[in-house]
C-alpha positions, -999 to +999 in steps of 0.1 A: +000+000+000+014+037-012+004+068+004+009+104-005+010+122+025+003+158+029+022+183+041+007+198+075+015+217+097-003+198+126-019+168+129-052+190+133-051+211+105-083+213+083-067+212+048-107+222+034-117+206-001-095+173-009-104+179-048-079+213-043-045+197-027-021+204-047+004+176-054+044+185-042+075+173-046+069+143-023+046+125-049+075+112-067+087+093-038+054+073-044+059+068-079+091+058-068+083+030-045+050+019-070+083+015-096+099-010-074+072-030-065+058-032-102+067-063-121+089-056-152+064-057-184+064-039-218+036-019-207+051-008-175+069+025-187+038+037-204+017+030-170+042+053-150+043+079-174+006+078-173+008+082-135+033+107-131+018+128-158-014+130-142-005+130-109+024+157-109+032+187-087+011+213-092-018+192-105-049+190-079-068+156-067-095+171-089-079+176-123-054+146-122-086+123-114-100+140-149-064+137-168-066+100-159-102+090-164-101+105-199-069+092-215-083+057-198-116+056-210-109+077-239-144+084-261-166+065-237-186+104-235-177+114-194-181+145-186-166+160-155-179+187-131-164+205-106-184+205-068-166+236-058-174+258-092-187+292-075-212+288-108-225+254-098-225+265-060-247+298-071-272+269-083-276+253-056-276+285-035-321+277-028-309+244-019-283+255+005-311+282+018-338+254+021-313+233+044-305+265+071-345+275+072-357+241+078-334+233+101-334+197+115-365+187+089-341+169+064-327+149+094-355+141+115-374+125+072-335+107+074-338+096+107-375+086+100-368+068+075-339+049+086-359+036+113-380+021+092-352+005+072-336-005+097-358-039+106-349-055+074-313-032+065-282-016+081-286+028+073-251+035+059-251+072+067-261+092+094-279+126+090-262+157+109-290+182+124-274+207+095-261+188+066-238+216+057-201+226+058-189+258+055-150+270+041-131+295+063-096+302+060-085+275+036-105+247+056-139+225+056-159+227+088-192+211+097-219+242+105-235+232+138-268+250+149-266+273+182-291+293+196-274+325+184-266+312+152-240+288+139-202+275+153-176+255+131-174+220+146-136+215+159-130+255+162-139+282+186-150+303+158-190+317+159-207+329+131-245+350+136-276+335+117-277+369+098-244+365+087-249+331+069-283+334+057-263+365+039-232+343+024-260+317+013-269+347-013-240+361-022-209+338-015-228+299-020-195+290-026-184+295+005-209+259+017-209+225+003-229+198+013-226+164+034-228+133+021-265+130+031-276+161+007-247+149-021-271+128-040-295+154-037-277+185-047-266+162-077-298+158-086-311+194-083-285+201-108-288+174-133-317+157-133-308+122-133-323+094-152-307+065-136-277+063-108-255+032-109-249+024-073-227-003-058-244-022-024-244+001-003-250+031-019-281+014-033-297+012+006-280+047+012-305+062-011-334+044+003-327+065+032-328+095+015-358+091-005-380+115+019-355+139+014-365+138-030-397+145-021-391+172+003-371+191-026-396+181-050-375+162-073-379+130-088-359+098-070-334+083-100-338+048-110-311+030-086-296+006-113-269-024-095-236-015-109-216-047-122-190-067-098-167-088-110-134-110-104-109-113-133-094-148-131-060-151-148-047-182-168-027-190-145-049-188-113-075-202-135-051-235-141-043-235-105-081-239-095-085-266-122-055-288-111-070-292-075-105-291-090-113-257-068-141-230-070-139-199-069-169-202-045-144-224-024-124-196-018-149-168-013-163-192+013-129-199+036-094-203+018-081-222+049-107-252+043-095-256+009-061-253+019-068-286+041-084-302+007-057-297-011-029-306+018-048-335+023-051-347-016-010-341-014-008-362+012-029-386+006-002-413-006+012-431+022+053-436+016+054-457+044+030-485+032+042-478-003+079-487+004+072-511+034+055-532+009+079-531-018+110-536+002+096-568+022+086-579-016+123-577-028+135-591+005+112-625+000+116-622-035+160-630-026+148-654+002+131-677-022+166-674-042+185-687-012+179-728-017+190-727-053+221-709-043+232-736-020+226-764-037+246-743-071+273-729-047+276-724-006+299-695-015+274-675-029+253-670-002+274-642+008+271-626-021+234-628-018+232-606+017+253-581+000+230-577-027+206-576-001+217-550+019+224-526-008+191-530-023+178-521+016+196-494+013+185-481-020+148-486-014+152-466+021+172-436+000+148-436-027+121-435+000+138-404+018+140-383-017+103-394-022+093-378+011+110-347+005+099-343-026+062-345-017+067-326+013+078-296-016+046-303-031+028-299+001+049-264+001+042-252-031+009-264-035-002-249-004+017-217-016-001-220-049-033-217-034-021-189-009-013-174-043-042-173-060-066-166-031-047-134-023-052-124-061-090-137-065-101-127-031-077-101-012-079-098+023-112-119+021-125-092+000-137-087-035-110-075-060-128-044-067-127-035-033-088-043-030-066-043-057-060-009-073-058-012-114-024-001-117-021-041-111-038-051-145-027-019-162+009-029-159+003-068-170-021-062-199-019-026-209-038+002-212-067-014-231-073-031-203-107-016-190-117-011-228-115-047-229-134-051-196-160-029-208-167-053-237-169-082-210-189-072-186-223-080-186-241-047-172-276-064-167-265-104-150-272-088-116-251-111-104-212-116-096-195-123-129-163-144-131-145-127-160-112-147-175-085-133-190 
């Protein structure tokens, strides 16, 4: 895991809107430890560059996000918008207004709501009485209600009712919403059609359904976004050789780590060569008669013969055992393996492997070909090969 961290000058400061960082110097120490830990492929230089380019110094979380997504999913028709445009924020202004005047009525219909949900489904967010933040000096703070008027949560700083109701008319820019009135102010500006949602977004907007009807706008059709694993060739041979599922592994890897240690083991060397040795050793025996009557003398050359064949047998045995104790090894390994790439950290791939991992192996084509695999309306978990 790679991490770019910010420059601060406490642990406490209140850096405001993510989307405006700036990138410094220190994001090349990232690329440079996401160099080293990269396998060596053709495509690898071309991922970096693509990296690097988009995620410089001087480029914001905002527009190297954009840079990315476009040379990525080039011609697919995204079009980006800016949450923190004073134009976009001057739309929303009524919105913004509606929130301060009816002050807590979007989160009591939340709360109300969630109740309800909550007998059949866990509520992913919880409402805040004001659903607002407000920017002041360079950082994001949550408005709280007071009886006086409004204080920025974390800060000692007071601000009068008169005051904000005023910067809701003329500076909107200055307040951006939580992630309860998100889906809402991103509907009051574009009316949406349909909103792919992954799990739990789709039962976070069942919470905030009260709150469409409140702003009198229609609730978008919540349409299941796709999920997938991408099993690789040689994952996929892996599961075929010790006839495994990927079901087996979404359900406990250690289980069929058992399976397949017990498969491995399964011949017993001890029987195998105890049988086979005691064979030889009758097999000389019966020799032993014909010998003496041919020639006494050569009795001794029997033993020897039947020493060294003990002998054998019992080294061939040891080189047996280790080498099926390697199997045990890698096989287990094998498995260990593929689990980690198939299900990371007992988790989907989607939810743990960043892309830069397929990008590098297979190029930047990659999600164009996933785009052409995936099956939009299965509703189901799709098992995608590659």
């Amino acid at each position: 895991e790679f991490r770019y961290e910010l420059k601060r000058s406490s642990d406490e400061q209140n850096l405001g809107a993510v989307g405006k960082i700036e990138f410094d110097d220190t994001i090349e120490s990232l690329f440079g430890s996401l160099d080293e830990s990269l396998i060596q492929t053709e495509f690898k230089p071309k991922v970096l560059e693509l990296f690097r380019t988009a995620y410089q110094k001087g480029m914001t979380f905002n527009r190297a996000f954009a840079h990315l997504m476009n040379v990525l999913l080039e011609n697919s028709g995204l079009v980006f918008l800016d949450p923190n445009d004073k134009e976009v924020k001057q739309l929303l202004a009524p919105l913004f207004a509606m929130e301060l005047a009816e002050t807590p009525k979007f989160c009591k219909l939340v709360i109300d709501q969630s109740a309800e949900l909550e007998r059949q489904y866990h509520a992913q967010v919880k409402p805040k009485s004001l659903n607002l933040f407000f920017f002041h000096h360079g950082g994001r703070y949550l408005l709280e209600p007071r009886p006086d008027g409004y204080s920025l949560k974390g800060t000692r700083q007071h601000l009068t009712k008169e005051f904000v109701e005023e910067a809701v008319k003329t500076s909107p820019e200055l307040f951006s919403s939580n992630v309860v009135l998100r889906p809402i102010c991103q509907d009051w500006l574009l009316p949406t059609v349909a909103y792919v949602a992954g799990p739990a977004e789709v039962a976070y907007f069942a919470q905030l359904k009260p709150l469409y009807d409140a702003v009198n706008i229609p609730v978008p059709i919540i349409y299941p976004r796709a999920s997938a694993t991408i099993l690789e060739e040689k994952a996929g041979k892996v599961l075929e050789r010790f006839s495994i599922s990927l079901v087996d592994l979404f359900r406990d890897v250690e289980i069929v780590k058992q399976k397949v240690a017990g498969e491995v083991a399964e011949l017993n060397l001890d029987e195998v060569f105890g049988g086979t040795l005691l064979s030889i050793q009758e097999a000389l025996e019966e020799i032993a008669p014909v010998l003496q009557t041919i020639d006494p003398t050569l009795l001794g050359a029997l033993e020897n013969v039947s020493k060294k064949t003990t002998v054998n047998v019992e080294g061939l045995k040891e080189r047996a055992v280790a080498a099926q104790k390697r199997q045990h090894e890698v096989s287990l390994r094998q498995i260990e393996k593929v689990a980690n790439l198939v299900f990371p950290q007992s988790n989907f791939q989607e939810r743990e492997l960043n892309v830069v991992y397929f990008l590098n192996k297979y190029g930047l084509e990659f999600l164009r070909w996933l785009y052409g695999e995936l099956k939009i309306d299965l509703f189901k978990h799709q098992v995608i090969r590659l």
